[in-house]
N, C-alpha and C positions, 0 to 999 in steps of 0.2 A: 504494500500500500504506500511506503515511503516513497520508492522507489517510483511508483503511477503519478505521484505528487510532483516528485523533481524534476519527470519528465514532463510533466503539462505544464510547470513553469518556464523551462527551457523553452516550450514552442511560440510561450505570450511572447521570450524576448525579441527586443530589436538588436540590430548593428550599434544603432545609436545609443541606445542604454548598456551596453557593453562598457561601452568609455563615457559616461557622462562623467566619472570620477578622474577622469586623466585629463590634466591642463594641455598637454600636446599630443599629438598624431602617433596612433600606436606606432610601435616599434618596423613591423614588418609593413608601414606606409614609408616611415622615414627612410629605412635601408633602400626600400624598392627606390624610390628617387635617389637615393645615394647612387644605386648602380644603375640608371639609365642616365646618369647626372656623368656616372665615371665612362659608359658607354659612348654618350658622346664627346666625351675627351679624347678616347681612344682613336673615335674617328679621326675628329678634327687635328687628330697627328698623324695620321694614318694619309690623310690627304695631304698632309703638308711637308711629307715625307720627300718628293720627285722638286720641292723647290728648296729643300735644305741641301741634298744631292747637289743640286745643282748651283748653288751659291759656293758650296763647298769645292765644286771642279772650275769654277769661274775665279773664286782667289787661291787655287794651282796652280791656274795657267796663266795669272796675272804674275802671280811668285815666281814662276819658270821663265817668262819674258822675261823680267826686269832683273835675272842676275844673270 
């Protein structure tokens, strides 16, 4: 009978009443932005990858002209 109890309260809850006790974003909100936050980091190095290459063979061959 306890157990019939616990379960029919379970089904009244919301999302919302989960955390009305927490001043910020549960934990597995913040991480999840944490890692699409670190995702597009990775990109935006990922593309900027073929202009660091090539700044980097641009003062070689400037280094190799001038001695």
């Amino acid at each position: 009978t306890a157990m019939l109890n616990d379960l029919e309260q379970c089904v009244e809850l919301t999302v919302e009443s989960l955390f009305d006790d927490l001043e910020e974003a549960p934990p597995a909100v913040s991480s999840l932005s944490a890692a699409h936050e670190a995702i597009e980091l990775g990109y935006a190095t990922i593309r900027a990858l073929p202009w660091i290459f090539g700044i980097i063979a641009l003062l070689v061959i400037v280094s190799l002209l001038t001695t």
